[in-house]
C-alpha positions as a Markdown table, in Angstrom:
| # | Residue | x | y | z |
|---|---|---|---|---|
| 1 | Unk | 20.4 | -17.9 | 1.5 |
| 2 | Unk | 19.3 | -15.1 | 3.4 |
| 3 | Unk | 16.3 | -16.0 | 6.6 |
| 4 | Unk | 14.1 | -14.0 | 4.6 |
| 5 | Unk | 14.2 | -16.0 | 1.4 |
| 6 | Unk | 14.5 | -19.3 | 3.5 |
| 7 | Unk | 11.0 | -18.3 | 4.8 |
| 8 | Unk | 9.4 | -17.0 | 1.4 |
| 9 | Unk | 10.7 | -20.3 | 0.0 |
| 10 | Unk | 8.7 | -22.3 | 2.3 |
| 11 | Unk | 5.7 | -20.1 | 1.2 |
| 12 | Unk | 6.0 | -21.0 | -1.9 |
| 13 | Unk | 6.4 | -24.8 | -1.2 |
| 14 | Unk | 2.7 | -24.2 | 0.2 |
| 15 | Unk | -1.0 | -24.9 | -1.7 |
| 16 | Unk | 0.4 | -22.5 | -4.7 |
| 17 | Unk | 3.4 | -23.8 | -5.2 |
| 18 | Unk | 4.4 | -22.8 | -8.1 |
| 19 | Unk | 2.0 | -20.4 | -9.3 |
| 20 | Unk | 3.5 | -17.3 | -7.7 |
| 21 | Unk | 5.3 | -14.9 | -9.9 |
| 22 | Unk | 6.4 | -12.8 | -7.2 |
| 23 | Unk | 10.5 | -12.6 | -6.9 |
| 24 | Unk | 12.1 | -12.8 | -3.0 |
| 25 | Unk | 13.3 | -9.5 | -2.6 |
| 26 | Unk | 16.6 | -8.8 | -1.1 |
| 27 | Unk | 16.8 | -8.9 | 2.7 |
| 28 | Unk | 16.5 | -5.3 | 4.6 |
| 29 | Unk | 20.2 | -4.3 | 5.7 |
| 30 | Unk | 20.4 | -4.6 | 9.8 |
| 31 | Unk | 18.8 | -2.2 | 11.9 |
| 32 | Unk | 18.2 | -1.6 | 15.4 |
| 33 | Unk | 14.5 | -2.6 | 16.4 |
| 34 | Unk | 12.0 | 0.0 | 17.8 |
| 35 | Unk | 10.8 | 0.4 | 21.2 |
| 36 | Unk | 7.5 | 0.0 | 19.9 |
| 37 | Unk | 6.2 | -1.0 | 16.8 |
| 38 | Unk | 6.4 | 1.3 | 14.0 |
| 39 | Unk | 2.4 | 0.6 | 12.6 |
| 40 | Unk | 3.7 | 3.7 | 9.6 |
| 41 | Unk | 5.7 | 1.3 | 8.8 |
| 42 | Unk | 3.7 | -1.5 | 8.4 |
| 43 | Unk | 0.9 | 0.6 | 6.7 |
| 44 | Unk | 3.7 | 1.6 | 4.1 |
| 45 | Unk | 3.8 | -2.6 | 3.5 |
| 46 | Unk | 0.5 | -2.6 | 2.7 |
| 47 | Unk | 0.1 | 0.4 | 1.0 |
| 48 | Unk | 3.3 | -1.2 | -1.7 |
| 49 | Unk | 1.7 | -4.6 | -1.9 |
| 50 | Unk | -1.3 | -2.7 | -3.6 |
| 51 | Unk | 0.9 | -0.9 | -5.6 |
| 52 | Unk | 2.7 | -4.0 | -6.7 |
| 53 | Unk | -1.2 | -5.3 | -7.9 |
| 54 | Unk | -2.7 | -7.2 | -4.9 |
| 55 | Unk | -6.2 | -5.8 | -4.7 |
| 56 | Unk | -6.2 | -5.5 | -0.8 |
| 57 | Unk | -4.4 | -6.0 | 2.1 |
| 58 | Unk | -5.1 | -6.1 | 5.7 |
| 59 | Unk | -2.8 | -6.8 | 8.8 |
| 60 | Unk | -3.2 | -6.5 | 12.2 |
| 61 | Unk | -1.0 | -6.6 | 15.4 |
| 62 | Unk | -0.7 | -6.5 | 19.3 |
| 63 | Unk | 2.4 | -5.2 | 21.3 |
| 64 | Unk | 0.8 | -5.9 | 25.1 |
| 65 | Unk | -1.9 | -3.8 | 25.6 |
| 66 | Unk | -1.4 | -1.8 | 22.2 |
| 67 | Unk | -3.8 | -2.7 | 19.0 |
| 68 | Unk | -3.9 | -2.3 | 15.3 |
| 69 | Unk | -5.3 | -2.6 | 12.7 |
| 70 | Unk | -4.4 | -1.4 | 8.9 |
| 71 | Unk | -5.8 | -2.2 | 5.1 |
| 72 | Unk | -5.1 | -1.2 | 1.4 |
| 73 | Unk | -7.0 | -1.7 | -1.3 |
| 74 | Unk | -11.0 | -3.0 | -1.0 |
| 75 | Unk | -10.3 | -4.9 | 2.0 |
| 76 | Unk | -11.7 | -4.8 | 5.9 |
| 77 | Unk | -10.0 | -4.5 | 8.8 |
| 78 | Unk | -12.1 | -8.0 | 10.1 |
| 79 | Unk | -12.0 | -10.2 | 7.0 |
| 80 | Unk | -11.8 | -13.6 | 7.2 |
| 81 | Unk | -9.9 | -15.3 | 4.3 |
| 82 | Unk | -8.2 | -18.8 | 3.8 |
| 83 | Unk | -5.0 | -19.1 | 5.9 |
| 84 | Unk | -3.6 | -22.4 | 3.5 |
| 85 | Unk | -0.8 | -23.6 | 5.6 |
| 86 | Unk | -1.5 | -21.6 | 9.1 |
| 87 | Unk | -3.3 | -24.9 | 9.5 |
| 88 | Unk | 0.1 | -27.2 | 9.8 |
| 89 | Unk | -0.1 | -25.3 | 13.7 |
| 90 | Unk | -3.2 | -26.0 | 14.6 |
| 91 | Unk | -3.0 | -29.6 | 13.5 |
| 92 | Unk | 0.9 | -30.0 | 15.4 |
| 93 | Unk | -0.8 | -28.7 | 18.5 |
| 94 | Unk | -3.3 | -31.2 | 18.8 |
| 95 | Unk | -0.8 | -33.9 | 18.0 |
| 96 | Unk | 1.1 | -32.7 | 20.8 |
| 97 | Unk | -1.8 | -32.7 | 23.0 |
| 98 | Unk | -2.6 | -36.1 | 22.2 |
| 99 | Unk | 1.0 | -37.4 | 23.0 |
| 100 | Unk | 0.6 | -35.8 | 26.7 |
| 101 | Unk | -2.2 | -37.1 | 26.9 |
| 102 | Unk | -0.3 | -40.4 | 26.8 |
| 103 | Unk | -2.0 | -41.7 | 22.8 |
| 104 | Unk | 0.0 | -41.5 | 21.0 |
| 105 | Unk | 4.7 | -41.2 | 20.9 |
| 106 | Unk | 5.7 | -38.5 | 18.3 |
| 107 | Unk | 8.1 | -41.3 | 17.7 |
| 108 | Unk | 6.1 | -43.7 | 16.7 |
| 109 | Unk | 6.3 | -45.0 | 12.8 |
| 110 | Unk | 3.6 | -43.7 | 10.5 |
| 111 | Unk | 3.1 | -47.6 | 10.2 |
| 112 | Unk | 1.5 | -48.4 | 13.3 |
| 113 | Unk | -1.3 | -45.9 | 12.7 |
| 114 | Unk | -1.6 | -46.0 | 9.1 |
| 115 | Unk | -0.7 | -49.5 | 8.1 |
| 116 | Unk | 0.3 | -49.8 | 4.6 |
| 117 | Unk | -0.7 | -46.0 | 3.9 |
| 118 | Unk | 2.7 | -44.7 | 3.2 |
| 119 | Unk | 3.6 | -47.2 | 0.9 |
| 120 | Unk | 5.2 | -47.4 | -3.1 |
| 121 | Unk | 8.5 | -45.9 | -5.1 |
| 122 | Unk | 10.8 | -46.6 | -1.5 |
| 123 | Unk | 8.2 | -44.5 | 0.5 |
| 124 | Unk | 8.1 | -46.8 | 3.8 |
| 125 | Unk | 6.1 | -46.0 | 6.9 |
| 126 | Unk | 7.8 | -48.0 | 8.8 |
| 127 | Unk | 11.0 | -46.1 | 8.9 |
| 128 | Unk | 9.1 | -42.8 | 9.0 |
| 129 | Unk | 7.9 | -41.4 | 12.3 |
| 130 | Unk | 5.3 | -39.3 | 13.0 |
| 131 | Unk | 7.6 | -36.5 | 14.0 |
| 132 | Unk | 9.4 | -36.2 | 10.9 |
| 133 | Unk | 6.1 | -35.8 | 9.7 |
| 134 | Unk | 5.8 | -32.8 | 11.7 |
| 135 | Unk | 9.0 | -31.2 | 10.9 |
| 136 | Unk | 9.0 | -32.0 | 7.0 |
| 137 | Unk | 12.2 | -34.7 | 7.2 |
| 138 | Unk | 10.3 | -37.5 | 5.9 |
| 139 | Unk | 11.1 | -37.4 | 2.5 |
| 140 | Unk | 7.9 | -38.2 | 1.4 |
| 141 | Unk | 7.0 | -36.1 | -1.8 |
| 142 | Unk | 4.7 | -33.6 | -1.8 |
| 143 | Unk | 1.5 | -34.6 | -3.5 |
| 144 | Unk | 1.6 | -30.8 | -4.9 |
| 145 | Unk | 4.5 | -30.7 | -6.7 |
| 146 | Unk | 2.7 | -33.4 | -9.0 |
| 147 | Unk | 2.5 | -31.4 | -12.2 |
| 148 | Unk | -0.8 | -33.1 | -13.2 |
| 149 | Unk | -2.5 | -31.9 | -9.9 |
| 150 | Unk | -0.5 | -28.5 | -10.4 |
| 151 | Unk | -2.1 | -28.5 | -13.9 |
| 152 | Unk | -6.2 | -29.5 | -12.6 |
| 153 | Unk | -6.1 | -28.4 | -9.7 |
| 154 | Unk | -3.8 | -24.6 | -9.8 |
| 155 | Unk | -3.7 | -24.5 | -13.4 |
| 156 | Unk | -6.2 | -23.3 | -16.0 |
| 157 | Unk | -8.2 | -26.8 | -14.9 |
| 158 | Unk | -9.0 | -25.0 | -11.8 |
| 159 | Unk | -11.9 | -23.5 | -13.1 |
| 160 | Unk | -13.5 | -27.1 | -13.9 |
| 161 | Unk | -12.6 | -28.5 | -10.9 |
| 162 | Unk | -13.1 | -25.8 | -8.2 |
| 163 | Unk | -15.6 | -28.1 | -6.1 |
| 164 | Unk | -13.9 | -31.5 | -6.9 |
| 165 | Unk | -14.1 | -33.4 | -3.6 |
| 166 | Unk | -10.4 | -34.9 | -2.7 |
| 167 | Unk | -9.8 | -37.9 | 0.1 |
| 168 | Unk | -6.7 | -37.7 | 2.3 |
| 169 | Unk | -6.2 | -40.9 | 0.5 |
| 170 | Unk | -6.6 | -39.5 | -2.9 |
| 171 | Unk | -3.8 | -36.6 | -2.0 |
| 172 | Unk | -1.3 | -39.2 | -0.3 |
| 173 | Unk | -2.2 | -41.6 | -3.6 |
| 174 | Unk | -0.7 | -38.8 | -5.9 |
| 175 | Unk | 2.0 | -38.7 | -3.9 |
| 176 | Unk | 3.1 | -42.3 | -3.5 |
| 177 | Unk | 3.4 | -42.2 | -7.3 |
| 178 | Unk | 6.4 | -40.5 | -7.1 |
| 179 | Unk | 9.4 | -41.4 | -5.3 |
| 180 | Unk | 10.5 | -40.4 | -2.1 |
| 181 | Unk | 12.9 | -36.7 | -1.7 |
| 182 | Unk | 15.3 | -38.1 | 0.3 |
| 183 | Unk | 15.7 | -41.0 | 3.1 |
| 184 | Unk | 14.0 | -40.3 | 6.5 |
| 185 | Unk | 15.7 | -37.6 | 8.6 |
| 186 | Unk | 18.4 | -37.3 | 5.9 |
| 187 | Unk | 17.2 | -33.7 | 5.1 |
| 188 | Unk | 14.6 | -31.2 | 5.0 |
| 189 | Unk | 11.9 | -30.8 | 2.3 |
| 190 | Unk | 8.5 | -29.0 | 2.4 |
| 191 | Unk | 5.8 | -31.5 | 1.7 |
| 192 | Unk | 2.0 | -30.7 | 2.0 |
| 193 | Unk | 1.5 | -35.0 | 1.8 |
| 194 | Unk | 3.6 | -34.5 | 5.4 |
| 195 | Unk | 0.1 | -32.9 | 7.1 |
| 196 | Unk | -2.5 | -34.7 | 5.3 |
| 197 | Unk | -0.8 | -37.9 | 7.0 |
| 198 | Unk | -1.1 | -35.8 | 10.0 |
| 199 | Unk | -4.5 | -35.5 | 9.9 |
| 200 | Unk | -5.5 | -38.7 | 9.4 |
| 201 | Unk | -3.2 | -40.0 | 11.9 |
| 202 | Unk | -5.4 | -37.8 | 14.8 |
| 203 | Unk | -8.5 | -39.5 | 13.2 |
| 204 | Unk | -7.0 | -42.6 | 13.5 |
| 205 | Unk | -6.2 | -42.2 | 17.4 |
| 206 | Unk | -9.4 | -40.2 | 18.2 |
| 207 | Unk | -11.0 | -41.8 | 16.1 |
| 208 | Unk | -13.2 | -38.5 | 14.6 |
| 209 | Unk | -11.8 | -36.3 | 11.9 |
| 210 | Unk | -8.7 | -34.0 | 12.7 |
| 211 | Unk | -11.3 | -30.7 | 12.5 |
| 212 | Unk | -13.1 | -31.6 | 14.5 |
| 213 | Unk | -10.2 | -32.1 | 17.4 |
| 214 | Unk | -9.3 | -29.1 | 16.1 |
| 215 | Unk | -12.7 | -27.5 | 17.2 |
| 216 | Unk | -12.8 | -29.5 | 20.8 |
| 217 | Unk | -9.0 | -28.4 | 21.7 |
| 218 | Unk | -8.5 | -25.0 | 20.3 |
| 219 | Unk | -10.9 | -23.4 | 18.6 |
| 220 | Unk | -13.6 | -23.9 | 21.2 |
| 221 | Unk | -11.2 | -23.0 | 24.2 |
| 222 | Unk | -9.7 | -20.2 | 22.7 |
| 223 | Unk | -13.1 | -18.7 | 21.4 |
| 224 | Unk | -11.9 | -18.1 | 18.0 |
| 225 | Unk | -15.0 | -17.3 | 16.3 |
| 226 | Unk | -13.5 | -16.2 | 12.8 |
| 227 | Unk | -11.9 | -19.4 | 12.5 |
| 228 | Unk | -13.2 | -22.9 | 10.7 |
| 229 | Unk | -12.3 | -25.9 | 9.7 |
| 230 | Unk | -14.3 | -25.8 | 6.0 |
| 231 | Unk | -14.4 | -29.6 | 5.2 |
| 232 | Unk | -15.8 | -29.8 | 1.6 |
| 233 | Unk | -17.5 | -26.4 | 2.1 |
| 234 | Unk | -16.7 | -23.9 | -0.7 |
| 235 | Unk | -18.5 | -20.6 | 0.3 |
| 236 | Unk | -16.5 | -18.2 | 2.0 |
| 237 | Unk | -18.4 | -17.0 | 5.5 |
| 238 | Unk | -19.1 | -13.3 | 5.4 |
| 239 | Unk | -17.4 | -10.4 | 6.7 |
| 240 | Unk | -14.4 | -11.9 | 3.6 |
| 241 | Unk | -13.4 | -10.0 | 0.4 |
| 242 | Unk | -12.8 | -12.2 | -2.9 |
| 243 | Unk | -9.6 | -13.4 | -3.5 |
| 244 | Unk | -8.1 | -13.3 | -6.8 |
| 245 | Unk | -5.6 | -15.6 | -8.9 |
| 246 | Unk | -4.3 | -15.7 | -12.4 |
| 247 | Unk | -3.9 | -19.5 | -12.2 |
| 248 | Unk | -1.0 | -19.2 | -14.3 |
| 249 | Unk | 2.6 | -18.1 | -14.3 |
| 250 | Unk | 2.2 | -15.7 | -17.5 |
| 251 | Unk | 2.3 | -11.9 | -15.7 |
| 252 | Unk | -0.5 | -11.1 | -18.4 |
| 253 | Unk | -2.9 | -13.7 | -17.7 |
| 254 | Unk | -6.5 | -12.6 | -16.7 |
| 255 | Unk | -7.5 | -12.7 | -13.3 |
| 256 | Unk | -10.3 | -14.4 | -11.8 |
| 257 | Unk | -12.0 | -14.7 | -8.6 |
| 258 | Unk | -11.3 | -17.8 | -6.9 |
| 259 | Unk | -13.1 | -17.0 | -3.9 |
| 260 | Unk | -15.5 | -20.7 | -3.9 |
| 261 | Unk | -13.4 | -23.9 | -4.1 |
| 262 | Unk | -13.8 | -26.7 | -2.4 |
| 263 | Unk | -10.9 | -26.8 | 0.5 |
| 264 | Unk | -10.4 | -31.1 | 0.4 |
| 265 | Unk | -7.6 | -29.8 | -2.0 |
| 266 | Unk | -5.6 | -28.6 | 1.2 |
| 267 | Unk | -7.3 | -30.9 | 4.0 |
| 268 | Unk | -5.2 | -30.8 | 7.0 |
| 269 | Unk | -2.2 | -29.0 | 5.3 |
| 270 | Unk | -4.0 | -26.2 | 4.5 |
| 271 | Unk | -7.7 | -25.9 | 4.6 |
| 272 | Unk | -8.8 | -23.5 | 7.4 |
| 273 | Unk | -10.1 | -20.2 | 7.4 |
| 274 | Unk | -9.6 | -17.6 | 10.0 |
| 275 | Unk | -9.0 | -13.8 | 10.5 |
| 276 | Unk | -6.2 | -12.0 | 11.5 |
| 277 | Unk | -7.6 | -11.5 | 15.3 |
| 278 | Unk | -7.8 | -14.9 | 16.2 |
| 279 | Unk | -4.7 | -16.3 | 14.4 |
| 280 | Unk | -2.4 | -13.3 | 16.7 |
| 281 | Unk | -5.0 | -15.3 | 19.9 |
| 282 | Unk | -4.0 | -18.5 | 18.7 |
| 283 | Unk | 0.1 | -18.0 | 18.2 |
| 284 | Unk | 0.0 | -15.8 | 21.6 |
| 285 | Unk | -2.0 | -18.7 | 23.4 |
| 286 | Unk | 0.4 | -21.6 | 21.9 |
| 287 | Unk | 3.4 | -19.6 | 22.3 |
| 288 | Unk | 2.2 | -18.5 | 25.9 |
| 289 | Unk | 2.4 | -21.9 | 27.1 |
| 290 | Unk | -1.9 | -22.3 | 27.4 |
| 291 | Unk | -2.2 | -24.8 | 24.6 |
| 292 | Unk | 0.7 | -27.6 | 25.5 |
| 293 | Unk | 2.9 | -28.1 | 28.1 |
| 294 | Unk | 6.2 | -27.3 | 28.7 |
| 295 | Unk | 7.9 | -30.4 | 27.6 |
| 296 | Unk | 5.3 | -30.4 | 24.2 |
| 297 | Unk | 5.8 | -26.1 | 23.7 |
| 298 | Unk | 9.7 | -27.1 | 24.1 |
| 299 | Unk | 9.5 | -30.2 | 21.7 |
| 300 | Unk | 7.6 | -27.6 | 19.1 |
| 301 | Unk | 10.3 | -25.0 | 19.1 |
| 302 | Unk | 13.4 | -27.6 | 18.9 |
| 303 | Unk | 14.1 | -26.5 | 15.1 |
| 304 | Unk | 15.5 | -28.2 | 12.1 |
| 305 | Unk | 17.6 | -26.0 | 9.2 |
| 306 | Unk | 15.3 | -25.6 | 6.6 |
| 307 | Unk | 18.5 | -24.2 | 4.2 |
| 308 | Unk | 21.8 | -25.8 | 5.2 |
| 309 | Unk | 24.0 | -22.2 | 4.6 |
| 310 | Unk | 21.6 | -20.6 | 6.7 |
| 311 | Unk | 21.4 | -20.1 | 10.2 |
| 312 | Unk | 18.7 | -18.0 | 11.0 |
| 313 | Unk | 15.3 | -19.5 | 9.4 |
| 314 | Unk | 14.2 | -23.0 | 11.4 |
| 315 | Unk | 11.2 | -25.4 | 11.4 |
| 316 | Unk | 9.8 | -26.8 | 14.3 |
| 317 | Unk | 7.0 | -29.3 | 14.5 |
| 318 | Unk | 4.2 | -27.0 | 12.5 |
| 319 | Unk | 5.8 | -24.0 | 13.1 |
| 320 | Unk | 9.0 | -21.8 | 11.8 |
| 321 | Unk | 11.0 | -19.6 | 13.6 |
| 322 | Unk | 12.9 | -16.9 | 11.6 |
| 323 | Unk | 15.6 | -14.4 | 12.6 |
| 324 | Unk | 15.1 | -10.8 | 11.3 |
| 325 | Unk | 17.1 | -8.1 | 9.6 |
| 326 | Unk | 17.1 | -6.2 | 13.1 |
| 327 | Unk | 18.1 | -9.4 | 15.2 |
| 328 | Unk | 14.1 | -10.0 | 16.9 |
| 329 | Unk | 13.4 | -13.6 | 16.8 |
| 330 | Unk | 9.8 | -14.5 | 15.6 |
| 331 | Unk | 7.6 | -17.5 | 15.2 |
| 332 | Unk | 4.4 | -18.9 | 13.5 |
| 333 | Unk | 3.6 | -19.6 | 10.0 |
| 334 | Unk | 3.2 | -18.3 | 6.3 |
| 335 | Unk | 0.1 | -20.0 | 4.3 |
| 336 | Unk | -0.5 | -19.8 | 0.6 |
| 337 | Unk | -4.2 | -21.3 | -1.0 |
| 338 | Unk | -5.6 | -19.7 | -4.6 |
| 339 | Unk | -6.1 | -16.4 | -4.0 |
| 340 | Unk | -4.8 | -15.6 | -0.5 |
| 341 | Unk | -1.2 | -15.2 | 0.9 |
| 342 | Unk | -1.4 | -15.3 | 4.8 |
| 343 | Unk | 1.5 | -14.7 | 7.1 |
| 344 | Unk | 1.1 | -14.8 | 11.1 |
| 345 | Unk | 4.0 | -14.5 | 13.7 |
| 346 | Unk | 4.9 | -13.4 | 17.4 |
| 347 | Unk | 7.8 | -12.8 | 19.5 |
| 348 | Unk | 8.7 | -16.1 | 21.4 |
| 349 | Unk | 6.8 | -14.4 | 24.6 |
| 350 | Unk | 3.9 | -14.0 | 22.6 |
| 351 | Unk | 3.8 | -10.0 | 23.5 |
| 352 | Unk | 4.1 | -9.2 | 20.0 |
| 353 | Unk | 2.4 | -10.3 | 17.4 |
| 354 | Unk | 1.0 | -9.7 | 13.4 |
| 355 | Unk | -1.1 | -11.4 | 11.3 |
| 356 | Unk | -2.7 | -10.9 | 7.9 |
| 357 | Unk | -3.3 | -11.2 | 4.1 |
| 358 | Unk | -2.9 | -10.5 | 0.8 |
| 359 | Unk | -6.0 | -11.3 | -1.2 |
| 360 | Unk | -3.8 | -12.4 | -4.2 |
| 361 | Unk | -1.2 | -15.1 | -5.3 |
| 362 | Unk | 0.4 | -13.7 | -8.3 |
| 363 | Unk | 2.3 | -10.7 | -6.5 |
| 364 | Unk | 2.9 | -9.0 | -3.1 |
| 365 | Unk | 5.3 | -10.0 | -0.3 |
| 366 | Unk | 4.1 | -10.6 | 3.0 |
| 367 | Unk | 7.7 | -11.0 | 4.5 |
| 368 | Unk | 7.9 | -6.8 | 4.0 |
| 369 | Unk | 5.0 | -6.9 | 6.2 |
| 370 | Unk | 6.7 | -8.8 | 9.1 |
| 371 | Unk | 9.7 | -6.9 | 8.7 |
| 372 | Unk | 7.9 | -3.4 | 8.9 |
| 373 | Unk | 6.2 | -4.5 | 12.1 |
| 374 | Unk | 8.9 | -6.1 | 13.7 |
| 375 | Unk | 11.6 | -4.1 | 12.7 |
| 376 | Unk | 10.1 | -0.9 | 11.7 |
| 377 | Unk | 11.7 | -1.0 | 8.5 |
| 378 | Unk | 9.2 | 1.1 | 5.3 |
| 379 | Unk | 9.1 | -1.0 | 2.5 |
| 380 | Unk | 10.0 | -0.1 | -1.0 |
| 381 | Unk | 7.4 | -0.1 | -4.0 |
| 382 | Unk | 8.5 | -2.2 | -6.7 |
């Protein structure tokens, strides 16, 4: 399995798993990067997404000093949109944070802070840690593989239950229904259940909600004022463009706006919204060294194979690092919610970095996108 399709198979392990008709394209053939980034390239990504049906596109990137910004379709250059899975960074970080701080070992079962959370069908706590956790080798199923959530929650049902309120609790419940993937640390497996532990394992040591840490350590520092952690708030804030899903895997199902939905669905796997400014700030700062220290930045990178027969696509603790058609090694996260497909990455110096979004969740491939800009390689329609 190619890096490429490593990666896009994570994406599809995200909030709308799936849903997503789109097929992994074939990998680029190896080419030598650019000097500098080739933004015609990148455009050309956009410009085929909308051609393949996403109604707009927008993507932005830095390379030092130099700026971007391009969009296709009816979208603006400084839209804000749902990131889905982006968030499984910002909630690591402050989990790292919090262990140098001295509250809390990355080692430490799920157990001790969530006594009898993680419990039912062979799921134990006590032989999980919070690290596997982090770096999806838990085994614990992912509450959104559950075909009845799939069904109310992705599905036609959607529609009906847009502003449904979920608990952490409620998600991990679905979840413990089922049994475990594998045994702790026995293999890798994409699981949204993973972060939503996650996040109630920072309330439980802080003792507040995981956003709100989130606000205090990162997006108050950093001054990201596109970004938000929603809660149980379903409008989109404004400059945003709807976002569209078929919420169905039939090609000729009829689209609608999903724009407003209530975000509890994703919590702290998934829920945040940003733009593509401040997630390129946020990966540059983290990557940079300004949000951890060296030991927790080091921990974050140590990867884990997400495909055994391939090499070059690895998970960290929140955050993937992928090897490119042209050889560049980049880092950061994919996110998929209804209606929005987000990718942001950098170079491991944080020099170099993209981030954007598809408004739609039926078709369009982002990973074209990060191989335009990275390896200045156009994109094909189709």
């Amino acid at each position: 399995m190619s890096a490429a399709r490593t990666v896009r198979t994570v994406l599809a392990a995200t909030l709308v798993a799936g849903l997503a008709a789109t097929t992994l394209a074939a990998p680029a053939l190896a080419a030598s990067a650019p000097a500098k980034p080739d933004h015609a390239a990148t455009q050309q990504a956009l410009d085929a997404a909308v051609a393949d049906g996403v109604p707009g596109a927008v993507a932005q990137a830095r390379d030092g000093r130099d700026q971007w910004t391009g969009t296709a379709g009816d979208r603006k250059g400084n839209d804000r949109y749902r990131v889905g899975s982006i968030t499984k960074s910002f909630t690591a970080t402050v989990l790292l944070q919090l262990q140098a701080e001295g509250r809390i070992d990355l080692d430490d079962p799920v157990e001790k802070w969530l006594p009898g959370v993680v419990r039912g069908n062979g799921h134990d706590g006590r032989e999980i840690t919070v690290r596997q956790l982090l770096n999806h080798t838990s085994g614990i199923y992912s509450y959104t593989s559950d075909p009845g959530f799939q069904e109310k929650v992705f599905g036609p049902g959607f529609l009906e239950h847009r502003y449904d309120t979920w608990t952490p609790q409620q998600l991990v419940s679905v979840a413990m229904a089922h049994k475990p993937d594998f045994a702790p640390g026995a293999a890798w497996n994409y699981s949204n259940t993973n972060f939503v532990l996650a996040g109630m394992v920072i309330e439980k040591v802080t003792g507040r909600p995981y956003g709100q840490a989130v606000e205090n350590r990162i997006i108050k520092p950093l001054k990201l004022r596109a970004t938000s952690v929603p809660g149980t708030r379903s409008a989109m804030p404004q400059p945003s463009s709807p976002a569209y899903s078929k919420l169905s895997r039939d090609a000729n199902a009829p689209v609608h706006d999903v724009s407003a939905l209530n975000p509890s669905i994703a919590g702290s796997a998934g829920e945040m919204i940003s733009d593509s400014r401040d997630l390129q700030t946020f990966y540059r700062a983290l990557l940079g060294g300004r949000l951890l220290t060296k030991d927790g930045l080091k921990e974050m990178t140590t990867t884990v194979r997400m495909s055994a027969d391939d090499p070059n696509a690895g998970y960290g603790l929140g955050l993937m690092e992928q090897k490119l058609s042209c050889g560049k090694e980049v880092w950061g996260h994919g996110g998929g919610i209804h209606g929005s497909s987000s990718l942001a990455m950098t170079t491991r110096d944080g020099r170099h970095s993209l981030a954007g979004n598809f408004n739609a969740d039926w078709t369009g491939d982002t990973q074209k996108v990060i191989e335009a800009e990275f390896c200045g390689t156009a994109a094909s329609k189709g």
